[in-house]
C-alpha positions in Angstrom: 22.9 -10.3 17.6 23.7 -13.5 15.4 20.5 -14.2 13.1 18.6 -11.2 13.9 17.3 -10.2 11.1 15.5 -6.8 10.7 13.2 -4.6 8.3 13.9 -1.2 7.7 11.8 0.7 5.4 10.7 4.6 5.1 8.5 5.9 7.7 5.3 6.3 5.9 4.3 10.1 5.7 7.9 11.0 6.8 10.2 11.7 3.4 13.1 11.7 5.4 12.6 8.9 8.7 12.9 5.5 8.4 11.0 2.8 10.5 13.8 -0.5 11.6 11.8 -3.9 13.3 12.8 -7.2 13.9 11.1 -11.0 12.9 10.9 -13.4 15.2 14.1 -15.5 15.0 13.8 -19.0 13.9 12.3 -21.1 16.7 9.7 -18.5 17.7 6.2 -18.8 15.9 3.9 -16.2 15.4 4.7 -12.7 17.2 2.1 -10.7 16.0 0.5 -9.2 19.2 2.8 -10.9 21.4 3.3 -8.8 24.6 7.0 -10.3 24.6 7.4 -8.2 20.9 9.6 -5.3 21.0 7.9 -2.3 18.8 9.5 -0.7 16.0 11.9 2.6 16.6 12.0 5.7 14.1 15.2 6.2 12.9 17.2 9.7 12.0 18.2 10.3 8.3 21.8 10.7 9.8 23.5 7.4 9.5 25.7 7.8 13.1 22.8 8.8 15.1 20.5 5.7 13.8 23.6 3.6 14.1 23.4 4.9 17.7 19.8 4.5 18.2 20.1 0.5 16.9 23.0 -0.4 19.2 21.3 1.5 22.3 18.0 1.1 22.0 16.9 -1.2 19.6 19.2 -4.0 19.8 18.7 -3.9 23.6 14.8 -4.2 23.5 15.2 -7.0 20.9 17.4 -9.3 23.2 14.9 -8.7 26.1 12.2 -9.5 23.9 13.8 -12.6 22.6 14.8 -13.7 26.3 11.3 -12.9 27.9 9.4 -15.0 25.2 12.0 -18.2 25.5 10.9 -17.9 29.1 7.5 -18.2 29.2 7.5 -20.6 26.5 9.6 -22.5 29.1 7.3 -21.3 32.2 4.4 -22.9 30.5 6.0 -26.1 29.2 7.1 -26.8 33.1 4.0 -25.0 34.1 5.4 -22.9 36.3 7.4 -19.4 36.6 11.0 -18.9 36.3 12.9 -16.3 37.7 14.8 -13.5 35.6 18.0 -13.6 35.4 19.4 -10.4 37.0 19.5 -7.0 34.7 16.1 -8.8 32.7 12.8 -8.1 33.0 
């Protein structure tokens, strides 16, 4: 994803896991406690598997999260609901 930027730091209490989360891309205010927020994923010490687990999982979640915020922000601006687009939640 183009200007995603994420934060991956060591799991605390885990010597060997490593935590990976995303901000809010420019645009989107606040996010903290946003139901629309994807949560963090625990990632593997072995570099193919959390490769794997970023492109499947992650990266996924993230682009639903980012589309599902946009359109509520654009549900209440019109004050009214939109309808997914297919394959989105």
């Amino acid at each position: 994803m183009q200007g995603t930027t994420l934060l991956f730091i060591e799991r605390p209490g885990r010597q060997l896991d490593y935590l990976v989360g995303a901000f809010s891309p420019e645009g989107l205010k606040g996010g903290y406690g946003d139901p629309h927020a994807p949560r963090s994923i625990v990632l593997p010490p072995v570099p193919g598997r959390a490769a794997q687990a970023l492109t499947d999982r992650y990266l996924p979640a993230y682009e639903q999260a980012v589309y599902a915020r946009q359109t509520a922000a654009i549900s209440r601006a019109w004050g009214h609901p939109l309808r997914a687009r297919p394959g989105r939640p």
